[in-house]
Backbone bond lengths (Angstrom), bond angles and torsions (degrees), N, CA, C in turn:
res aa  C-N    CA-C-N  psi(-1)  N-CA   C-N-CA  omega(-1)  CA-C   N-CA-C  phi
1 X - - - 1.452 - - 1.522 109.14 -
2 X 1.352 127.58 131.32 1.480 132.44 -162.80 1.492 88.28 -69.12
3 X 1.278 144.95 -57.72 1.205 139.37 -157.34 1.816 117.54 -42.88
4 X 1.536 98.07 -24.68 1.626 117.91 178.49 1.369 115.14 -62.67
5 X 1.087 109.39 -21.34 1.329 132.52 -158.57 1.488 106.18 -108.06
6 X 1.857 121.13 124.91 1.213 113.89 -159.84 1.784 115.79 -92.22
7 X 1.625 146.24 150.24 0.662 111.69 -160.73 1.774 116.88 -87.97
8 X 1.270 113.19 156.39 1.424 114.13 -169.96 1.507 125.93 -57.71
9 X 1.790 105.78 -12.00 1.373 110.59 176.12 1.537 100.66 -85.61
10 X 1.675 127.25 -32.01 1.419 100.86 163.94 1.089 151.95 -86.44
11 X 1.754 96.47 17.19 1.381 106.77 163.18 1.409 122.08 -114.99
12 X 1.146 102.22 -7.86 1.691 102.81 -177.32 1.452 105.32 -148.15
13 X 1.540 109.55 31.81 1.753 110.95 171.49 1.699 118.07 -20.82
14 X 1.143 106.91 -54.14 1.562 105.79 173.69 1.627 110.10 -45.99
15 X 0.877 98.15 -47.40 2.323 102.70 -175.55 1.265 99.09 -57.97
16 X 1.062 124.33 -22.31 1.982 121.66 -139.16 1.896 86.03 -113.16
17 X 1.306 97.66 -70.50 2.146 85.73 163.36 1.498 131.18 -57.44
18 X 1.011 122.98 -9.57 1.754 146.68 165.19 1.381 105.35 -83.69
19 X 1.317 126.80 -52.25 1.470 116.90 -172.31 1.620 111.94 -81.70
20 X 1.395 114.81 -59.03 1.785 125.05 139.24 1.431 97.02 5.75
21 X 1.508 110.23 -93.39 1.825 113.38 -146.19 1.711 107.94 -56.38
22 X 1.707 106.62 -30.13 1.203 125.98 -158.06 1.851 107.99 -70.10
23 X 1.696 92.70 -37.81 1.502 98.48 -173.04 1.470 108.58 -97.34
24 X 1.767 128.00 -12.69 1.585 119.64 129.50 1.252 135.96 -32.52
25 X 1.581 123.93 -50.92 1.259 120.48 171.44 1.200 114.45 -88.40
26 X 1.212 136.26 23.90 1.765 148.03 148.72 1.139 127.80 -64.62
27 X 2.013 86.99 -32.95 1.573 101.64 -152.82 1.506 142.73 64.54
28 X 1.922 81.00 21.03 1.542 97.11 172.90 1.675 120.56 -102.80
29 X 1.242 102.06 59.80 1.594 128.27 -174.12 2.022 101.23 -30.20
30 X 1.160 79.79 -71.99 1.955 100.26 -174.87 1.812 102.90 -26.85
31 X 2.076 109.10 -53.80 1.094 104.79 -176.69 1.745 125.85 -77.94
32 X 1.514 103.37 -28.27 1.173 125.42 155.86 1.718 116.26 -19.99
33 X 1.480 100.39 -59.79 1.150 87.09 -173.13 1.475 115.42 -113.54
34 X 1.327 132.87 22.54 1.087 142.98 162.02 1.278 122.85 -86.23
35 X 1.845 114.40 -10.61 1.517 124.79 -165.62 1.948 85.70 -95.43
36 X 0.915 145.67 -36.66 1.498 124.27 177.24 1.756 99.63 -63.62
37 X 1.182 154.77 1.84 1.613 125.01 163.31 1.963 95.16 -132.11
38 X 1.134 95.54 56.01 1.877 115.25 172.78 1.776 75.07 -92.71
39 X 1.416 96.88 146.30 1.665 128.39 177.19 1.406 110.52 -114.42
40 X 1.093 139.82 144.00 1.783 145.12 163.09 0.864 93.90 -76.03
41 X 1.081 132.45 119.40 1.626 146.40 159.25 1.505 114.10 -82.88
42 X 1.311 111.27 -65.46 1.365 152.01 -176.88 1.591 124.02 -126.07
43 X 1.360 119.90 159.12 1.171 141.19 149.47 1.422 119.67 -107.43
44 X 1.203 135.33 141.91 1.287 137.32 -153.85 1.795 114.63 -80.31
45 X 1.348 99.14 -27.70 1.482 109.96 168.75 1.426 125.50 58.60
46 X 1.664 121.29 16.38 1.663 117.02 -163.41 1.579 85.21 -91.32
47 X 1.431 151.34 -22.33 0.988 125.31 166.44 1.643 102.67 119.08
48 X 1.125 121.68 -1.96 2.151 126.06 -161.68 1.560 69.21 -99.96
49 X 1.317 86.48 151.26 1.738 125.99 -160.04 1.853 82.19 -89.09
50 X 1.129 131.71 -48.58 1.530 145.85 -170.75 1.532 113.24 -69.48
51 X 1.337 115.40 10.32 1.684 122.53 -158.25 1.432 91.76 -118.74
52 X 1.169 116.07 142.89 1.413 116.73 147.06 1.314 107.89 -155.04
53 X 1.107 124.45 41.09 2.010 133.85 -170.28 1.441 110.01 -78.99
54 X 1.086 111.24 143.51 1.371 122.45 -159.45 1.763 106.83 -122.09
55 X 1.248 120.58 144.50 1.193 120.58 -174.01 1.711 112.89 -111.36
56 X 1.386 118.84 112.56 1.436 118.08 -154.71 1.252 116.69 -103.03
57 X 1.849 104.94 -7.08 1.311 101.17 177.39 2.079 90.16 -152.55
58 X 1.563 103.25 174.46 1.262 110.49 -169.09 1.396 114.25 -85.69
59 X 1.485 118.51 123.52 1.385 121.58 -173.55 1.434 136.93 -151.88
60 X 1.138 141.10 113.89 1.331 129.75 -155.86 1.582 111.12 -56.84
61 X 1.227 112.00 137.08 1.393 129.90 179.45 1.239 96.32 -59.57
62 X 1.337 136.50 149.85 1.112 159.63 91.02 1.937 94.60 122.50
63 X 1.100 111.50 27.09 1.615 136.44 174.04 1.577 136.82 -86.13
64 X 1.118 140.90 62.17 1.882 118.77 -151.79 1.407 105.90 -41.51
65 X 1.562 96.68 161.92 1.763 99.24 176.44 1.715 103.48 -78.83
66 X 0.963 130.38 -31.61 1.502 102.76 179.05 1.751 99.00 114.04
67 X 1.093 87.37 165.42 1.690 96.92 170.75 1.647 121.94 -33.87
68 X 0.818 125.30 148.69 1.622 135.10 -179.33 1.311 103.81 80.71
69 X 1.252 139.45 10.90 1.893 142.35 -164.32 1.441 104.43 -98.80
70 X 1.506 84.08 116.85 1.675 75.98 164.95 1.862 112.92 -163.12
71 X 1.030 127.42 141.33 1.459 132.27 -167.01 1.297 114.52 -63.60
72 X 0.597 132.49 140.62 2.029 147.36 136.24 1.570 121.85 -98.55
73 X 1.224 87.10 115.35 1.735 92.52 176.09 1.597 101.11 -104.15
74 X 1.367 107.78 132.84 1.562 113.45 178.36 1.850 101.58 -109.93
75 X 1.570 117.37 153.60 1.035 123.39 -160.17 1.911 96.66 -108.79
76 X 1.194 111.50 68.32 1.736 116.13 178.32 1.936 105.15 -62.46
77 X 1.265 107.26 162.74 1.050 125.81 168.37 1.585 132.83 -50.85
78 X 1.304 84.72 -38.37 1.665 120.54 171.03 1.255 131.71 -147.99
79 X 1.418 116.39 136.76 1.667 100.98 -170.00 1.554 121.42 83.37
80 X 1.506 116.94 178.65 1.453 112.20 -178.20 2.030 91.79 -124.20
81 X 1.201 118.49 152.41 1.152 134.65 179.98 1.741 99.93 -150.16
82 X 1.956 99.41 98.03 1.451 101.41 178.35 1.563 111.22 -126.26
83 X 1.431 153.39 95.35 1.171 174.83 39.12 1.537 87.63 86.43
84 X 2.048 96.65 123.32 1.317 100.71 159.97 1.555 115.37 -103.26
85 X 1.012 143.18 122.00 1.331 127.58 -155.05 2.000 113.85 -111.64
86 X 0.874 125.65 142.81 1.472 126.87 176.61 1.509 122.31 -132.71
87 X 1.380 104.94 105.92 1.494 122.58 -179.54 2.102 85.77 44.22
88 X 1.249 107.42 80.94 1.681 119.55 165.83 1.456 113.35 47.19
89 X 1.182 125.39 2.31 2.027 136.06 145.86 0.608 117.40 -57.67
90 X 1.458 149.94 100.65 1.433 147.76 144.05 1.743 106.42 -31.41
91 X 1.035 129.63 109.94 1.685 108.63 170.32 1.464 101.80 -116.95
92 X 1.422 138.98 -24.85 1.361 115.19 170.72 1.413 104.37 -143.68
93 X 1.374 111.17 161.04 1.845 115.38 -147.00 1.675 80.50 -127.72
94 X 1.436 137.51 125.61 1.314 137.07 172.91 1.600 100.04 -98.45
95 X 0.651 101.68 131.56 1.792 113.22 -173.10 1.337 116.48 -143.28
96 X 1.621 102.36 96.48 1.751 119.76 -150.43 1.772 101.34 -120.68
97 X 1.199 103.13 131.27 2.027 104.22 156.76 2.222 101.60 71.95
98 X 1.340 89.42 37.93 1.720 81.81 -168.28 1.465 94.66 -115.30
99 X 1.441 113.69 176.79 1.785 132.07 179.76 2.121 80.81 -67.89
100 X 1.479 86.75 161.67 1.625 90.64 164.01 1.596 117.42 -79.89
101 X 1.376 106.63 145.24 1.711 112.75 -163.30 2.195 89.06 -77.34
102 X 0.945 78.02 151.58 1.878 91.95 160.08 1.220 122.39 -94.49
103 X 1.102 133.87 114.88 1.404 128.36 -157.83 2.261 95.70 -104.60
104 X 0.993 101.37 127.63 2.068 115.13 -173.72 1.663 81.93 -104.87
105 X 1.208 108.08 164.47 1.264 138.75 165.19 1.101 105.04 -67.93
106 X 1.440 101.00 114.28 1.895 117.60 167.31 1.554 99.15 -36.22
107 X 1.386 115.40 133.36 1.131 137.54 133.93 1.506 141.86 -127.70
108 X 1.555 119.42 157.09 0.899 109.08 -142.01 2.171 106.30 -86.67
């Protein structure tokens, strides 16, 4: 149940105002404002020192998403931040070549 799952601005508020401003100047309004109640589902877990991608919604490993999929690459300061998106869901945030995130106490 997503509710189990804490939301990503209270653990990584910094990602969530970084990804926010990023998908404003895209002009991707719709995702803009759907990325403040994105859930941690997952951590990506492959183990590269350069990874820190986060999984925002529930999905079989090693599966394509299927119809409605499609990428967003956002242009960060540092690093790559590329969004797989499904019919306007963000479900997983790739978060490549960045400083290490600070992880705050899940809140709700």
């Amino acid at each position: 149940m997503e509710q189990d799952h804490p939301l990503v601005r209270g653990v990584f508020p910094d990602l969530i105002a970084e990804l926010t401003a990023l998908l404003e100047e895209e002009g991707e309004h719709e995702l803009a404002d759907c990325a403040r109640d994105l859930r941690l589902v997952d951590e990506c877990g492959c183990g590269d020192d350069f990874c820190q991608s986060i999984r925002t919604a529930d999905h079989p490993r090693g599966r394509p998403y299927g119809p409605g999929h499609r990428c967003v690459s956002l242009s960060p300061s540092k690093g790559m931040l590329i969004l797989d998106v499904v019919d306007a869901r963000i479900m997983y945030i790739e978060i490549l070549d960045r400083p290490p995130m600070h992880r705050r106490n899940a809140q709700p």
